[in-house]
SETOR-661242 format. One record per atom (N, C-alpha, C): atom name; residue in three letters; x, y, z; residue number from 1. Coordinates in pm, 1 decimal. Last residue first. Example, Ala and Ser with C-alpha at 12.3 -4.5 7.8 and 13.67 -1.06 7.14 Angstrom:
<recs>
<rec site="N" code="SER" u="1285.0" v="-225.0" w="708.0" pos="2"/>
<rec site="CA" code="SER" u="1367.0" v="-106.0" w="714.0" pos="2"/>
<rec site="C" code="SER" u="1290.0" v="3.0" w="787.0" pos="2"/>
<rec site="N" code="ALA" u="1319.0" v="-569.0" w="780.0" pos="1"/>
<rec site="CA" code="ALA" u="1230.0" v="-450.0" w="780.0" pos="1"/>
<rec site="C" code="ALA" u="1320.0" v="-330.0" w="780.0" pos="1"/>
</recs>
This chain:
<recs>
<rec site="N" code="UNK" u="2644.3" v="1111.1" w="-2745.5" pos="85"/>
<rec site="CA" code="UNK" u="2678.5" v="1248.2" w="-2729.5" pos="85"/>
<rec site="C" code="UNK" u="2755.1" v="1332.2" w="-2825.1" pos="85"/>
<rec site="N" code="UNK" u="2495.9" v="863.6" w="-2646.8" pos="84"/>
<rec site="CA" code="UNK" u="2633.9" v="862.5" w="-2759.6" pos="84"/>
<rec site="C" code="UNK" u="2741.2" v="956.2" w="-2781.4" pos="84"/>
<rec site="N" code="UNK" u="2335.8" v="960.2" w="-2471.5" pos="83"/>
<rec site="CA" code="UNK" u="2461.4" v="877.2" w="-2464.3" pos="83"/>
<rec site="C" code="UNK" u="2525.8" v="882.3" w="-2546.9" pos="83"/>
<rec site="N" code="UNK" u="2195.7" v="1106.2" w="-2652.2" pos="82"/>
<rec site="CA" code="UNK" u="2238.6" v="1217.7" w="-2565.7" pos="82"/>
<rec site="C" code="UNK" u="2332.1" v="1104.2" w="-2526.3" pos="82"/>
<rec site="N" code="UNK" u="2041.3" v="906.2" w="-2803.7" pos="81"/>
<rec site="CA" code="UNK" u="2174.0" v="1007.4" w="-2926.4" pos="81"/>
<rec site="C" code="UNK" u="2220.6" v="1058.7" w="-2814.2" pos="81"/>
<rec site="N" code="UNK" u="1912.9" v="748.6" w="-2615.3" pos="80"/>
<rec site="CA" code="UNK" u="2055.4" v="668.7" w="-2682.6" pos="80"/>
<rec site="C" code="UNK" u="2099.6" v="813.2" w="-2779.7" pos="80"/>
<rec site="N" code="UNK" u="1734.0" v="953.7" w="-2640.8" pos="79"/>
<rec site="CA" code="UNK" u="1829.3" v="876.9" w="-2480.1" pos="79"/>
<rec site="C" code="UNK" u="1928.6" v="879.3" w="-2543.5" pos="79"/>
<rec site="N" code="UNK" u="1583.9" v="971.1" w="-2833.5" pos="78"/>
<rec site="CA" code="UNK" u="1631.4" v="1088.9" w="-2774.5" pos="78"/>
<rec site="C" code="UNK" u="1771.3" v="1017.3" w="-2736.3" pos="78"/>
<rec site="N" code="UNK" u="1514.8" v="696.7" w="-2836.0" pos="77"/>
<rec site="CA" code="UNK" u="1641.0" v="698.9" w="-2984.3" pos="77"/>
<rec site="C" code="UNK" u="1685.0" v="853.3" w="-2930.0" pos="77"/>
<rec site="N" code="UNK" u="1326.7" v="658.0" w="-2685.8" pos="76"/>
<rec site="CA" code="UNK" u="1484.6" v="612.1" w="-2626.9" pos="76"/>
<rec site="C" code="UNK" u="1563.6" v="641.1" w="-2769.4" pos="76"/>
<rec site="N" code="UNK" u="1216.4" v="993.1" w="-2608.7" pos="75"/>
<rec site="CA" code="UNK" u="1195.8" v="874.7" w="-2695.5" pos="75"/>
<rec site="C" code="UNK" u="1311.2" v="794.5" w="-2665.3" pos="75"/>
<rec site="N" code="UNK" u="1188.0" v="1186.1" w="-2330.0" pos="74"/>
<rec site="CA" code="UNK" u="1184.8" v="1156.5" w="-2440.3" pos="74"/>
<rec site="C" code="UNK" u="1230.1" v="998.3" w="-2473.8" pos="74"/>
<rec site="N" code="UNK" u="1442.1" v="1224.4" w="-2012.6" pos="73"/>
<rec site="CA" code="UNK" u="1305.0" v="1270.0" w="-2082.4" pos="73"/>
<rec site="C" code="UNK" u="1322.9" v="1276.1" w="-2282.8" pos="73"/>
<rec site="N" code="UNK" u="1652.1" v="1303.8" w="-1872.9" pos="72"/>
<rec site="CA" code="UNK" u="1595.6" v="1169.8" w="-1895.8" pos="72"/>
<rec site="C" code="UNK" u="1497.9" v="1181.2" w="-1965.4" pos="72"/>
<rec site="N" code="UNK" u="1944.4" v="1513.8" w="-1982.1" pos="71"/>
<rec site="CA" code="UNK" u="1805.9" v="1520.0" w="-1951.3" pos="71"/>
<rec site="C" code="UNK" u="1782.2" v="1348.4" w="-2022.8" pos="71"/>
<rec site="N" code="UNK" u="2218.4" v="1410.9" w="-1761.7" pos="70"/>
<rec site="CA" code="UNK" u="2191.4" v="1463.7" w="-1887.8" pos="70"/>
<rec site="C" code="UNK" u="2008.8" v="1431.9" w="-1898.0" pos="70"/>
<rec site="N" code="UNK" u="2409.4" v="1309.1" w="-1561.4" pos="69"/>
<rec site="CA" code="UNK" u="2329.3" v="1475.8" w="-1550.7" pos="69"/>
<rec site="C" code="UNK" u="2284.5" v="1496.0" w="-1718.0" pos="69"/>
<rec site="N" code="UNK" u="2462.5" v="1065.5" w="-1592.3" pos="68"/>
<rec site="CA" code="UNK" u="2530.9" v="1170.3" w="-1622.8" pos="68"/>
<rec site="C" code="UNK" u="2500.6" v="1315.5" w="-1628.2" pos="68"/>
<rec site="N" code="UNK" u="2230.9" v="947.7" w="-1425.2" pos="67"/>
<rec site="CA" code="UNK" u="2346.7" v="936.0" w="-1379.5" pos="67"/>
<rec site="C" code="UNK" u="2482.3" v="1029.1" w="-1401.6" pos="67"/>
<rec site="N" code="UNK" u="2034.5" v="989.9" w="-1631.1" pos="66"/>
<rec site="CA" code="UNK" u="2030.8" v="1096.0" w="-1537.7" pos="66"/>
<rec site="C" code="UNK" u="2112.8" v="1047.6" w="-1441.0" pos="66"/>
<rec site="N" code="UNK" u="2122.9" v="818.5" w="-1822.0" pos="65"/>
<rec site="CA" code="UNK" u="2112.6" v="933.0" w="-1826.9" pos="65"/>
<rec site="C" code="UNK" u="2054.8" v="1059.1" w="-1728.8" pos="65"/>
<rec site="N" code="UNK" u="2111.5" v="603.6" w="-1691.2" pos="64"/>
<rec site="CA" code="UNK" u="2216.3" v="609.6" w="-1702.4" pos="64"/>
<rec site="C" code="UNK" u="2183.8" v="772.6" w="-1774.5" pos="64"/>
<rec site="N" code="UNK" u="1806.7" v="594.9" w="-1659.4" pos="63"/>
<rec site="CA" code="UNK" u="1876.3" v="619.5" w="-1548.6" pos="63"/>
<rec site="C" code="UNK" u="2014.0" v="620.5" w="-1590.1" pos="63"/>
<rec site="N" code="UNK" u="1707.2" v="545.0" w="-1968.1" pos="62"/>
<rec site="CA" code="UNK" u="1732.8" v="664.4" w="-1872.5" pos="62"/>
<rec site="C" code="UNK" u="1757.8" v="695.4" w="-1699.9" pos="62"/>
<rec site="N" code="UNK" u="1795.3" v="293.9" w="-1941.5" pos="61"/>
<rec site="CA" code="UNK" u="1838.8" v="420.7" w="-2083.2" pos="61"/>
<rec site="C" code="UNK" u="1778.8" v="566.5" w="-1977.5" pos="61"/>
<rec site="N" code="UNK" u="1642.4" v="187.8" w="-1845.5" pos="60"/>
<rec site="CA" code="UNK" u="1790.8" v="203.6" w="-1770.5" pos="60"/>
<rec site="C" code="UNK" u="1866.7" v="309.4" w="-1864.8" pos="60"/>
<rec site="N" code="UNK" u="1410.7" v="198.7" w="-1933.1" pos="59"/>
<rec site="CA" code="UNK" u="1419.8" v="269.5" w="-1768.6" pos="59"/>
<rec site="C" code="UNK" u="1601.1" v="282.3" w="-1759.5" pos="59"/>
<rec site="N" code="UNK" u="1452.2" v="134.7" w="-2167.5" pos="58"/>
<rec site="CA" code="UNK" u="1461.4" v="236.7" w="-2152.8" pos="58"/>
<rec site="C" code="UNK" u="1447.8" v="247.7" w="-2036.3" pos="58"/>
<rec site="N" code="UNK" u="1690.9" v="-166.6" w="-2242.8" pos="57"/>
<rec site="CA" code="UNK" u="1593.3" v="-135.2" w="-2173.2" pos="57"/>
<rec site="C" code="UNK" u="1568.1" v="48.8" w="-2136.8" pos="57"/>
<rec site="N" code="UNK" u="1962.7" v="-225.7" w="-2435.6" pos="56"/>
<rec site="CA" code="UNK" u="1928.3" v="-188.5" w="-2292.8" pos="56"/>
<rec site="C" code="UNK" u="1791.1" v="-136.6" w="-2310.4" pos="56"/>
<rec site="N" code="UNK" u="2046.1" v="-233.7" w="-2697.3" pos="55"/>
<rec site="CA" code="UNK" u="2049.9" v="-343.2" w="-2707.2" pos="55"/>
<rec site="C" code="UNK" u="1940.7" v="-356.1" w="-2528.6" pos="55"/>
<rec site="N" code="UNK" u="2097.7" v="49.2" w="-2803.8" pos="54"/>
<rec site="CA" code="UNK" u="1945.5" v="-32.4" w="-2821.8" pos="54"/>
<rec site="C" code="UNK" u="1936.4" v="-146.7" w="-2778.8" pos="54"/>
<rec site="N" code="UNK" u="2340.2" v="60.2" w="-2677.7" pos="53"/>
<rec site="CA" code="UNK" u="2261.2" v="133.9" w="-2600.9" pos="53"/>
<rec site="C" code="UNK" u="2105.3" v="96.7" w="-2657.9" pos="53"/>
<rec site="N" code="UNK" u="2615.6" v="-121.0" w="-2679.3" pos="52"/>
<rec site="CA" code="UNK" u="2506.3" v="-94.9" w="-2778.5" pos="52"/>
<rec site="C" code="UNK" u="2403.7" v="-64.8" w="-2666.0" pos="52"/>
<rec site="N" code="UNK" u="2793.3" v="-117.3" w="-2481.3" pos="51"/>
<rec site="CA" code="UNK" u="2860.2" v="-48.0" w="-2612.5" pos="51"/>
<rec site="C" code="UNK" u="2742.2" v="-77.4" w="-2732.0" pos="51"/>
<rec site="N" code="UNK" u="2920.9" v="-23.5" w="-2140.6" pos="50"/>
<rec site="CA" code="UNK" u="2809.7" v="-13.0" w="-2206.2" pos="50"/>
<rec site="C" code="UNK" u="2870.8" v="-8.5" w="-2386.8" pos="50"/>
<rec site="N" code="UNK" u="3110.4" v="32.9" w="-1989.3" pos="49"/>
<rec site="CA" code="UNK" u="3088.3" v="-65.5" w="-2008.8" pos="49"/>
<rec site="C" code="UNK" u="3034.3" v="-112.1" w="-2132.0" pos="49"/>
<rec site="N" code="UNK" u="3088.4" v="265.1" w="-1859.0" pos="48"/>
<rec site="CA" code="UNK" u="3211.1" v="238.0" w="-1931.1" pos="48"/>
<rec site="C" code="UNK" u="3177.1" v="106.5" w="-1970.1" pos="48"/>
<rec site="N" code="UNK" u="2849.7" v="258.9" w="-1710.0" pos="47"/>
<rec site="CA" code="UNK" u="2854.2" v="303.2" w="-1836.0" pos="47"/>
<rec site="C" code="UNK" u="2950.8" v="304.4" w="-1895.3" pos="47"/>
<rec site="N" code="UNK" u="2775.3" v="-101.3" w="-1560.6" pos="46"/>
<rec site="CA" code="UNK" u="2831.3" v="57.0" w="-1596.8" pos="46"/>
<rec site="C" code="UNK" u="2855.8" v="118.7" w="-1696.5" pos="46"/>
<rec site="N" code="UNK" u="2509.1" v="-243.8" w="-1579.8" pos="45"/>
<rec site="CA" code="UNK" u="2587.2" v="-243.4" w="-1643.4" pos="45"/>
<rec site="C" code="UNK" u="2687.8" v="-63.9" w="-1608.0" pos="45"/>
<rec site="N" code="UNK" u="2350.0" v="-333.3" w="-1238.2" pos="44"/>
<rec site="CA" code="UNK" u="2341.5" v="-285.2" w="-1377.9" pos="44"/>
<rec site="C" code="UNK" u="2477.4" v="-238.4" w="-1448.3" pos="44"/>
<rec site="N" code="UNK" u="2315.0" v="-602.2" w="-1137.1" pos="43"/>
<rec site="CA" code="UNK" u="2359.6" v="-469.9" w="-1110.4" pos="43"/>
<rec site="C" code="UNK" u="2387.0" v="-454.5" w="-1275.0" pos="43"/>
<rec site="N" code="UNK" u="2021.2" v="-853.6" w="-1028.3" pos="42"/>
<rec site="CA" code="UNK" u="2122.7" v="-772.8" w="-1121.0" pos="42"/>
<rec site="C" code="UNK" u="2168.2" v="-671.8" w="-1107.4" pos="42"/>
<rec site="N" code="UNK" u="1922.3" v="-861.3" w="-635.1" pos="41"/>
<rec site="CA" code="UNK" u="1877.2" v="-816.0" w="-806.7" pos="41"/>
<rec site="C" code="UNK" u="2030.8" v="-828.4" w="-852.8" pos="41"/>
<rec site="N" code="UNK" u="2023.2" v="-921.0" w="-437.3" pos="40"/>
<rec site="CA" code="UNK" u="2042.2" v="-1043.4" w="-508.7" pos="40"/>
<rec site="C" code="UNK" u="1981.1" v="-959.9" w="-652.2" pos="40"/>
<rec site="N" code="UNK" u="1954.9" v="-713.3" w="-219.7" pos="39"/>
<rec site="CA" code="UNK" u="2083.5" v="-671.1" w="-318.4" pos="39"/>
<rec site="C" code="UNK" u="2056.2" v="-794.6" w="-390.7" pos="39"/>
<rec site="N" code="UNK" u="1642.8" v="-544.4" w="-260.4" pos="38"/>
<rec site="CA" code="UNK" u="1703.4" v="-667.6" w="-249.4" pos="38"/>
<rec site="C" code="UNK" u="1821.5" v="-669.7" w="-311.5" pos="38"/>
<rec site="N" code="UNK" u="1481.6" v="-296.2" w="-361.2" pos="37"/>
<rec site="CA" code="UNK" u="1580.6" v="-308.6" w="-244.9" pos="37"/>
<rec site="C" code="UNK" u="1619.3" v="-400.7" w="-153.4" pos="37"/>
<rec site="N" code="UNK" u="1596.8" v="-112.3" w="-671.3" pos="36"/>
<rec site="CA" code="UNK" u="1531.4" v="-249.6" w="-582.9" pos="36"/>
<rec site="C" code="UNK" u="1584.9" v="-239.7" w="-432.2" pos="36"/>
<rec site="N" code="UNK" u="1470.4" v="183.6" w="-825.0" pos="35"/>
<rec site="CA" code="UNK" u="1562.9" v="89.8" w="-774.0" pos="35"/>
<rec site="C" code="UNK" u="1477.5" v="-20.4" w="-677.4" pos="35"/>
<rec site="N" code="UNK" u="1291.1" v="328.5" w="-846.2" pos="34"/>
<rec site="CA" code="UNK" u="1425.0" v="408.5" w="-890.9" pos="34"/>
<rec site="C" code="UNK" u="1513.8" v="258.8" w="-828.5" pos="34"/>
<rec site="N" code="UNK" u="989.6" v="358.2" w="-1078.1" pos="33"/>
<rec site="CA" code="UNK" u="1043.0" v="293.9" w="-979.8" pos="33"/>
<rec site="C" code="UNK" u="1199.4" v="354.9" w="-1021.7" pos="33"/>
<rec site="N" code="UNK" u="786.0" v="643.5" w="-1019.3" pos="32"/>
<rec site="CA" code="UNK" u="866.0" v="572.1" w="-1087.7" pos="32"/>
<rec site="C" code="UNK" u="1002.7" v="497.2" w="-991.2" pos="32"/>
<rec site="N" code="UNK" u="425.7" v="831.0" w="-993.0" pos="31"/>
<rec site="CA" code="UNK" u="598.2" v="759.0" w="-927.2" pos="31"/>
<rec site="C" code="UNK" u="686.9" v="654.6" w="-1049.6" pos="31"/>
<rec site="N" code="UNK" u="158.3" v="988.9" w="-916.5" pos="30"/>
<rec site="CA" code="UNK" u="263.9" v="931.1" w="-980.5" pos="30"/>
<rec site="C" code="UNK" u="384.1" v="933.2" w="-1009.9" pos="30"/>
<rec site="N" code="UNK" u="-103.1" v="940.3" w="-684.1" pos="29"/>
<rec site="CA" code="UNK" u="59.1" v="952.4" w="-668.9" pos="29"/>
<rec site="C" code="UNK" u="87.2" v="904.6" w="-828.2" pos="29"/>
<rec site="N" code="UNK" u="-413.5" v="1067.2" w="-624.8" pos="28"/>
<rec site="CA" code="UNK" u="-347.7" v="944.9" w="-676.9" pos="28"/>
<rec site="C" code="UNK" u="-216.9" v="1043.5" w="-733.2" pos="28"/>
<rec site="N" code="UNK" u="-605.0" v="1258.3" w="-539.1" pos="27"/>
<rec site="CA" code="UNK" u="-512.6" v="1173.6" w="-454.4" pos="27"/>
<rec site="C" code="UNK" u="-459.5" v="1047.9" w="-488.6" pos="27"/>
<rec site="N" code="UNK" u="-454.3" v="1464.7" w="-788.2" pos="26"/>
<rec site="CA" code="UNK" u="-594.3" v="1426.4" w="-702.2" pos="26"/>
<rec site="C" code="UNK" u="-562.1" v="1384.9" w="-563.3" pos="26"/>
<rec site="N" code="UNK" u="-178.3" v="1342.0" w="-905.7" pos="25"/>
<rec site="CA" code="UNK" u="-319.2" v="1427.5" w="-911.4" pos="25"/>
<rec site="C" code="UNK" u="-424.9" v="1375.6" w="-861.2" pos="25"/>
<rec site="N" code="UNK" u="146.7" v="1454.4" w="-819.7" pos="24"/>
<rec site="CA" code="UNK" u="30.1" v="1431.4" w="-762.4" pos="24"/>
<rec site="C" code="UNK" u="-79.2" v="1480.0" w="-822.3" pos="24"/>
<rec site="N" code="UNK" u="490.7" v="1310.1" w="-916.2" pos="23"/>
<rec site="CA" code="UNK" u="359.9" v="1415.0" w="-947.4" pos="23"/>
<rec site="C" code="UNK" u="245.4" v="1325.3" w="-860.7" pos="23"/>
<rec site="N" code="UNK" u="698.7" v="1115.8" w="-854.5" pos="22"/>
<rec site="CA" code="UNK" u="679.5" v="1230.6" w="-986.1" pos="22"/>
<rec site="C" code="UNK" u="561.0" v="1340.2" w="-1024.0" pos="22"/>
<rec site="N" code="UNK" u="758.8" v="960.1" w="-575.4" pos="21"/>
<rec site="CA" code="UNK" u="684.7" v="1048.0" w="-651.1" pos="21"/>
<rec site="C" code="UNK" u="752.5" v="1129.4" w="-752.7" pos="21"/>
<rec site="N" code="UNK" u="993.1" v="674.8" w="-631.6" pos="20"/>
<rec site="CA" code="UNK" u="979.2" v="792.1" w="-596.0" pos="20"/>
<rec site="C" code="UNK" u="895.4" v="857.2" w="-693.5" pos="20"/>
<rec site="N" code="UNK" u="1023.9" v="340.0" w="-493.4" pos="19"/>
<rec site="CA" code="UNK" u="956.1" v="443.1" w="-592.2" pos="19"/>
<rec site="C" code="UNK" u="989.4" v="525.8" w="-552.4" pos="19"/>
<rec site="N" code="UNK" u="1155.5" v="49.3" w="-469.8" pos="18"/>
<rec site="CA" code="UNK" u="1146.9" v="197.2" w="-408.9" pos="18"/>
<rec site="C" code="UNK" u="1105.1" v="225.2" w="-560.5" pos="18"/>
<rec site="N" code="UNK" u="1017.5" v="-301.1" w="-377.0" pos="17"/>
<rec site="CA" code="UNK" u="1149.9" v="-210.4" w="-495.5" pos="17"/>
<rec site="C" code="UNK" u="1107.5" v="-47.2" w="-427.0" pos="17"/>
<rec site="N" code="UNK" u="894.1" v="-449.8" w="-188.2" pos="16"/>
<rec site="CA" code="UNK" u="1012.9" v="-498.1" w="-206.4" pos="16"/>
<rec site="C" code="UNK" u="1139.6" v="-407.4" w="-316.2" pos="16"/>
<rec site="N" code="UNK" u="618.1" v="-354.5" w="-251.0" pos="15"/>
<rec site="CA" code="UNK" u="652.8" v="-515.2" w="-245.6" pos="15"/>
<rec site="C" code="UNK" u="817.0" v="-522.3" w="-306.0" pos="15"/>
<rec site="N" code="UNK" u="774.4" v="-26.9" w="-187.8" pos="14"/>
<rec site="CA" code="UNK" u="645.3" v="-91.6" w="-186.4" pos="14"/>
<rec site="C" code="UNK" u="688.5" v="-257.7" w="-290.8" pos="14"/>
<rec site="N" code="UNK" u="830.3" v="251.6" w="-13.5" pos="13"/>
<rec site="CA" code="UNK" u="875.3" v="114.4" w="-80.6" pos="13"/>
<rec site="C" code="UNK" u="778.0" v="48.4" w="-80.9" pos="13"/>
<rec site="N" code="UNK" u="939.3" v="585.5" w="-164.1" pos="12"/>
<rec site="CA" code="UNK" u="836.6" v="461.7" w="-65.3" pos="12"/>
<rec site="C" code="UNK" u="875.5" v="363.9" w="-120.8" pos="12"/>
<rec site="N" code="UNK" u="995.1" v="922.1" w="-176.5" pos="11"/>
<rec site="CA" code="UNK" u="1058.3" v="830.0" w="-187.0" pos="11"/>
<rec site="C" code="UNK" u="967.1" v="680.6" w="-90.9" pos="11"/>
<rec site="N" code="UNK" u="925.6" v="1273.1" w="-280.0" pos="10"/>
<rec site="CA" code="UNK" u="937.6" v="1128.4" w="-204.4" pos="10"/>
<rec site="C" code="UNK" u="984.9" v="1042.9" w="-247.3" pos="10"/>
<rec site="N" code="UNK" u="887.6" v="1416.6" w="-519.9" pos="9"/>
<rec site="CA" code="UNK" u="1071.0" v="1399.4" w="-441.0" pos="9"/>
<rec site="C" code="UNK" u="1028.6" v="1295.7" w="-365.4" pos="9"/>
<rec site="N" code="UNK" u="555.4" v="1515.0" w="-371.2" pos="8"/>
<rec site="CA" code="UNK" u="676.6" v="1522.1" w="-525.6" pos="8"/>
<rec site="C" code="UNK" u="803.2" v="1560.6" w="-468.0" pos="8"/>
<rec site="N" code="UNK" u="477.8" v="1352.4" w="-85.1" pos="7"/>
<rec site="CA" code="UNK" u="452.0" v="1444.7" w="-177.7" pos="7"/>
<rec site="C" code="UNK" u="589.3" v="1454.3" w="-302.9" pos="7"/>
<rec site="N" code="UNK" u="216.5" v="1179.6" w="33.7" pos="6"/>
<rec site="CA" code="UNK" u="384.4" v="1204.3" w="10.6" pos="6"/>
<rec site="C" code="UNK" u="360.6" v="1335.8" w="-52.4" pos="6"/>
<rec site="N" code="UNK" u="5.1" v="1112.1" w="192.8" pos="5"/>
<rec site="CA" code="UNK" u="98.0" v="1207.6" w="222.8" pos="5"/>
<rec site="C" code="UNK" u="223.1" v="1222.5" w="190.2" pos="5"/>
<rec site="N" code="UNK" u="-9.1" v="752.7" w="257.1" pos="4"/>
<rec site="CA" code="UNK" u="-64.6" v="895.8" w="274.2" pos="4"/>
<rec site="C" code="UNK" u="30.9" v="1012.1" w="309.6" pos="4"/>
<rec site="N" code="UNK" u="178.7" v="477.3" w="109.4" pos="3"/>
<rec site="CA" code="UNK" u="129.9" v="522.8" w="235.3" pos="3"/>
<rec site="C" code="UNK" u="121.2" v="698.5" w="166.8" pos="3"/>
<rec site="N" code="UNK" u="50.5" v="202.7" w="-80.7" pos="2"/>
<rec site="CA" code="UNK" u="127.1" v="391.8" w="-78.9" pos="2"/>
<rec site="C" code="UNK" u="46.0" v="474.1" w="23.3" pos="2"/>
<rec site="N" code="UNK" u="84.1" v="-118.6" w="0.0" pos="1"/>
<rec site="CA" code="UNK" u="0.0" v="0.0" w="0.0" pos="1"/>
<rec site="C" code="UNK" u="88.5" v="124.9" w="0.0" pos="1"/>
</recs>
């Protein structure tokens, strides 16, 4: 259950991964998951690592882009041209 009263920047856990609010309308929260919080998940690829960016998933297409301070927002062919850079 999403406990009452977050507000935009929160942070909750819920069956086991963390969310954080992205917006409130009404009284329904919307959030995005930012991580797990079981270490046995997969760790994700570092970005020195990384060498086909269609080959990755867009949540991680854009958490490696807002790892480099670069805007997360838009299409993953946006993502993948601001990685490529």
């Amino acid at each position: 259950m999403i406990p009452n009263g977050l507000k935009v920047g929160d942070t909750y856990e819920y069956c086991g991964l963390t969310y954080k609010v992205t917006g409130v309308v009404g009284e329904n929260y919307l959030s995005e998951r930012i991580g797990e919080s079981s270490p046995s998940d997969q760790a994700e690829p570092k970005t020195e690592e990384v060498s086909d960016y269609e080959s990755l998933p867009y949540a991680q297409l854009k958490k490696l882009c807002a790892d480099r301070g670069l805007d997360a927002k838009g299409s993953k062919a946006d993502l993948i041209a601001r990685l490529e850079g």
